[in-house]
C-alpha positions in Angstrom: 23.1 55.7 8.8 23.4 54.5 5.5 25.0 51.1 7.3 21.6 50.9 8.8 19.8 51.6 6.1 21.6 48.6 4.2 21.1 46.3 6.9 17.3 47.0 6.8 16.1 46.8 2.8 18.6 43.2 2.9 16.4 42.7 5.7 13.6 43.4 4.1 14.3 41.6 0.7 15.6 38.4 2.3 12.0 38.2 4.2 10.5 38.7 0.9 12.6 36.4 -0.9 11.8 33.9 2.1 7.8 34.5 2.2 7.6 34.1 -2.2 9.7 30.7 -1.5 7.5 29.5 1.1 4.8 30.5 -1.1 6.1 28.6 -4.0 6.4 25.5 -2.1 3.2 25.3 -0.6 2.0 25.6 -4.0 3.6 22.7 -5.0 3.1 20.6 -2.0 -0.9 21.9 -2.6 -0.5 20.2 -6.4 0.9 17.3 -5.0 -1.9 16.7 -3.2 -4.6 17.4 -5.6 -2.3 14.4 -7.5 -2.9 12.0 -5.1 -6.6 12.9 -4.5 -6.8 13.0 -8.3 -5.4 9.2 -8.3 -7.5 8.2 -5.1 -10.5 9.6 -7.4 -9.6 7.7 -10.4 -9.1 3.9 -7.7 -12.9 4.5 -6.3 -14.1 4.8 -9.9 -12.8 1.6 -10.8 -14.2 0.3 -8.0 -17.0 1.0 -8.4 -17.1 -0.3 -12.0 -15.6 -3.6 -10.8 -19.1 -5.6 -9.6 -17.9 -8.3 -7.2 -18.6 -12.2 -8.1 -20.6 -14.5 -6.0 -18.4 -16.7 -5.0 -20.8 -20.6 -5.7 -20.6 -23.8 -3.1 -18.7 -25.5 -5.9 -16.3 -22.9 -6.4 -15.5 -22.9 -2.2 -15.4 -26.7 -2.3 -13.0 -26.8 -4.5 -10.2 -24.5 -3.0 -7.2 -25.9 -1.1 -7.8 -27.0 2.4 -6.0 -24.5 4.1 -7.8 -21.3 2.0 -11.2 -23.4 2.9 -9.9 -23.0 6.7 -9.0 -19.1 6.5 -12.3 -18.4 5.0 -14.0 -19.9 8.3 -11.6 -18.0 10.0 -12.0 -14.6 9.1 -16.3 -15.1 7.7 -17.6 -16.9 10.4 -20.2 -18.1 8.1 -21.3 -14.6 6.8 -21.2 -13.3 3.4 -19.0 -9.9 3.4 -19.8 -6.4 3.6 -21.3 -4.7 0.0 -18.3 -2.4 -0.4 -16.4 -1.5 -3.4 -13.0 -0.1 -1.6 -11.6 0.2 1.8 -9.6 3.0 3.1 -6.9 2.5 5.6 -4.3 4.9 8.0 -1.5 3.3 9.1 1.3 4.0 11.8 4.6 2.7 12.0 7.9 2.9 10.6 9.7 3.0 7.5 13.3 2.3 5.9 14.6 4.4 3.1 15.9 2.1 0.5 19.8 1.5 0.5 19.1 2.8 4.6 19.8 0.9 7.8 17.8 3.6 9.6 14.0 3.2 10.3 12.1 6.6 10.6 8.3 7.0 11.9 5.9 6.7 9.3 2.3 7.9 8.8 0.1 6.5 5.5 -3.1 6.0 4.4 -4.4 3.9 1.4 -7.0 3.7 -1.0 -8.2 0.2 -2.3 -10.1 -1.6 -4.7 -11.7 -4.4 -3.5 -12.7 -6.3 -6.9 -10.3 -5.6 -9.5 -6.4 -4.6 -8.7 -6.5 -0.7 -8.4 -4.6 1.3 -5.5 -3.1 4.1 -4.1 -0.8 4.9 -1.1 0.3 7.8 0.0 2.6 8.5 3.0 4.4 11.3 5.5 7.9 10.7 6.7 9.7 13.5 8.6 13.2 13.8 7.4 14.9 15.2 11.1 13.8 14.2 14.4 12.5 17.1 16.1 11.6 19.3 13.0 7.4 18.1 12.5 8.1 20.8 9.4 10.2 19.0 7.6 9.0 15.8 5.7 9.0 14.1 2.7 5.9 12.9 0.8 5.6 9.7 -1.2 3.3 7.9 -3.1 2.4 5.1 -5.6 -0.6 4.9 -7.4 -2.0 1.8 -9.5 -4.9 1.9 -11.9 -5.9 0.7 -15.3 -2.7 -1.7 -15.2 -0.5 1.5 -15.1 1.8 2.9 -11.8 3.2 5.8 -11.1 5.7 6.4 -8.1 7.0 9.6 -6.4 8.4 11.3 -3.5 8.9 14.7 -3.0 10.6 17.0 -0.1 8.1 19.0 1.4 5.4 17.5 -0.5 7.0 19.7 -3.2 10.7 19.0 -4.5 10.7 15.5 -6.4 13.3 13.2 -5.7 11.7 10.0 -6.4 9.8 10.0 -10.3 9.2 6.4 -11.6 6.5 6.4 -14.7 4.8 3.1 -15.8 7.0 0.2 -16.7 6.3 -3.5 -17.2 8.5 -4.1 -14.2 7.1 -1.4 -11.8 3.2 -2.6 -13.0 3.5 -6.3 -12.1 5.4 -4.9 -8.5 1.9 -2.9 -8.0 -0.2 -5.8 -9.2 1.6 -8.1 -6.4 1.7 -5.4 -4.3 -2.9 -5.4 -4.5 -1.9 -9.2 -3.8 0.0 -8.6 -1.1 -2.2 -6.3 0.8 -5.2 -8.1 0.1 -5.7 -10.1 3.8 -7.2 -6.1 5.0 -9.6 -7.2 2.4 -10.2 -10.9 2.4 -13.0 -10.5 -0.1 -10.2 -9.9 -2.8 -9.4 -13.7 -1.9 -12.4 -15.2 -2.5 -13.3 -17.3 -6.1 -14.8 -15.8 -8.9 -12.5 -12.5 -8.9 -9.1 -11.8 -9.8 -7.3 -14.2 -7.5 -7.4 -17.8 -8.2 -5.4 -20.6 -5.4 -3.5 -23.3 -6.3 -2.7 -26.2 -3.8 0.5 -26.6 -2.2 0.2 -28.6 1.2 -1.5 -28.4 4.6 -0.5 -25.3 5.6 0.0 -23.3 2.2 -1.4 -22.2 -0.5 -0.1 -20.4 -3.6 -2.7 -16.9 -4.8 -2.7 -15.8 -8.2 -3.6 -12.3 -9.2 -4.3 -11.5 -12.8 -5.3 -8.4 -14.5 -5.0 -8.1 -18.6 -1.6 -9.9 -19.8 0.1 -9.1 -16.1 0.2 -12.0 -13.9 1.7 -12.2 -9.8 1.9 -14.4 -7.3 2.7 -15.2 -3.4 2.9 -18.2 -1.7 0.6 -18.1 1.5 1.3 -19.7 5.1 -1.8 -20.1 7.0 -1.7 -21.4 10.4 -3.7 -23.8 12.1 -7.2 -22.0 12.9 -6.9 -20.5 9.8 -5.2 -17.5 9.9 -3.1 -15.9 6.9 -0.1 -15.7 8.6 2.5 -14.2 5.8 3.0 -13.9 2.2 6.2 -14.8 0.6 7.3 -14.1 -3.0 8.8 -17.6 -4.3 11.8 -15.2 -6.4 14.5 -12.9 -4.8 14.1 -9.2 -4.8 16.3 -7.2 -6.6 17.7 -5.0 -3.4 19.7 -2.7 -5.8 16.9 -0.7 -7.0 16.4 2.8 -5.9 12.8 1.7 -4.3 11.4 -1.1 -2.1 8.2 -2.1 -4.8 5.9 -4.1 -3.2 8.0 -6.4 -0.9 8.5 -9.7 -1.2 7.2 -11.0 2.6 4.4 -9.7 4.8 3.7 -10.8 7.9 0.5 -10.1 9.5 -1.2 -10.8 13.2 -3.3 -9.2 15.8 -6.4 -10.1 14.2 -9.6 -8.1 15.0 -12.9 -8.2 13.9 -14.0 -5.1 11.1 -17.4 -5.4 9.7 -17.7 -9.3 10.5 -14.5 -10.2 8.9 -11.3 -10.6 11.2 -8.5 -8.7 9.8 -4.9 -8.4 11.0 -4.0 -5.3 12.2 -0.3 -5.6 12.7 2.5 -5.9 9.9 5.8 -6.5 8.4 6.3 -6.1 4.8 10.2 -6.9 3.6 12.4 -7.1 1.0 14.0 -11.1 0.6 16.6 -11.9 -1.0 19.4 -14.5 -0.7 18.1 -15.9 2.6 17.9 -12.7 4.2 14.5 -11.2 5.3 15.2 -7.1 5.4 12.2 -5.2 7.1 11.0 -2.0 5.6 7.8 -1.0 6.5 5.8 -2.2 9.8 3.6 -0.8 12.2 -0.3 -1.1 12.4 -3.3 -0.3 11.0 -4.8 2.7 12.9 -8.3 2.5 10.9 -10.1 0.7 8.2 -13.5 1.5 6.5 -14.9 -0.1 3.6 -17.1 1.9 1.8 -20.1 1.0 -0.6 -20.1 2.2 -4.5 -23.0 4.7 -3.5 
């Protein structure tokens, strides 16, 4: 009897202890996502403050022939859509830094579209066959600053990296690298400026305060943006992927009067070598006014 009894107050008090940890967590992973709302928050608002500038038939002359092409390519002769930020969901799949294994990945993204702000914010299940179990990962960019984490369960950190130098001029390229989901990022008179290269590329320029990037753009024939590539290595040793340093893009579809690629591949380069970490396609986009 007393055995019994034993067996059923441990019962008891490991149930407890179980229900006040699972309670605990989904506090944490709630906070976690107030976070990254809180961030999203803080992107729109900069958007919004960020008026977009008309871009004058001097300014378009004078771009690089192949820029002049991808503009006729994805306008079609119309101005863009009055928006201030776009918000995408992606599907796809994702490698873990210092990983050979790719595990299905589902994100979603919050965008500027006038001055260099973001946020993305993604679900990755950590065991096939347990939907439970995830990790959830962000990086946020705003005012110049970044901020990067990933937590177990949308709770436990294991990935805190604050604002650096290094880490903001990764996010600033990483606005750049994104931008052909918003083409009207490209355009002259805002933060990007193009410098000529040759027939088929074009080097884009993205500068925000002292921070400066750049990519190198292939476009192909009827204009497409067909990749961005980062004219430096990567460093592959860090304990994150940053912004890549290639991004492939097709499967173009028209949103809003603009074409926009729906497909990707955004890699790490280095030494050659083009190392695939993040591709799939984009499941929805909506650009939203500053209403």
């Amino acid at each position: 009897m007393k055995t019994s009894l034993l067996l059923y107050r441990s019962a008891i008090a490991a149930a407890v202890l179980a229900a006040a940890g699972a309670a605990v967590l989904a506090v944490l992973a709630s906070r976690t996502e107030a976070d990254i709302a809180g961030h999203r928050e803080r992107v729109v608002v900069q958007a919004r403050q960020a008026a977009p500038a008309a871009a004058s038939a001097q300014a378009l002359a004078a771009l690089p022939a192949p820029v002049q092409r991808w503009i006729a390519f994805t306008f079609r002769g119309a101005a863009p859509p009055q928006a201030s930020h776009v918000e995408l969901t992606m599907d796809g799949r994702f490698r873990r830094p210092r990983s050979d294994t790719f595990t299905p990945t589902r994100a979603e993204q919050t965008i500027a579209l006038h001055t260099p702000a973001l946020v993305f914010a993604a679900t990755t299940p950590l065991l096939p066959g347990v939907p439970a179990l995830t990790a959830r990962a962000y990086d946020a960019y705003a005012g110049g600053q970044m901020e990067m984490k990933a937590k177990l369960l949308g709770a436990v950190t294991v990935v805190d990296e604050p604002a650096s130098p290094t880490l903001n001029r990764i996010s600033l390229r990483r606005w750049l690298l994104e931008s052909p989901l918003y083409p009207m990022a490209l355009l002259p008179g805002g933060a990007v400026r193009w410098e000529a290269i040759d027939a088929q590329h074009a080097r884009a320029v993205v500068t925000l305060g002292d921070d400066s990037a750049s990519l190198v753009a292939t476009f192909g024939d009827d204009g497409r943006l067909l990749r961005f590539d980062a004219e430096e290595d990567g460093d592959l040793r860090t304990a994150y992927h940053g912004s890549g340093e290639h991004a492939a893009r097709d499967d173009y579809e028209a949103v809003d009067g603009m074409m926009i690629p729906k497909r990707f591949v955004v890699a790490r380069a280095a030494g050659g070598r083009i190392l695939p970490f993040w591709e799939g396609r984009v499941t929805s986009i909506r650009f939203a006014s500053g209403d």
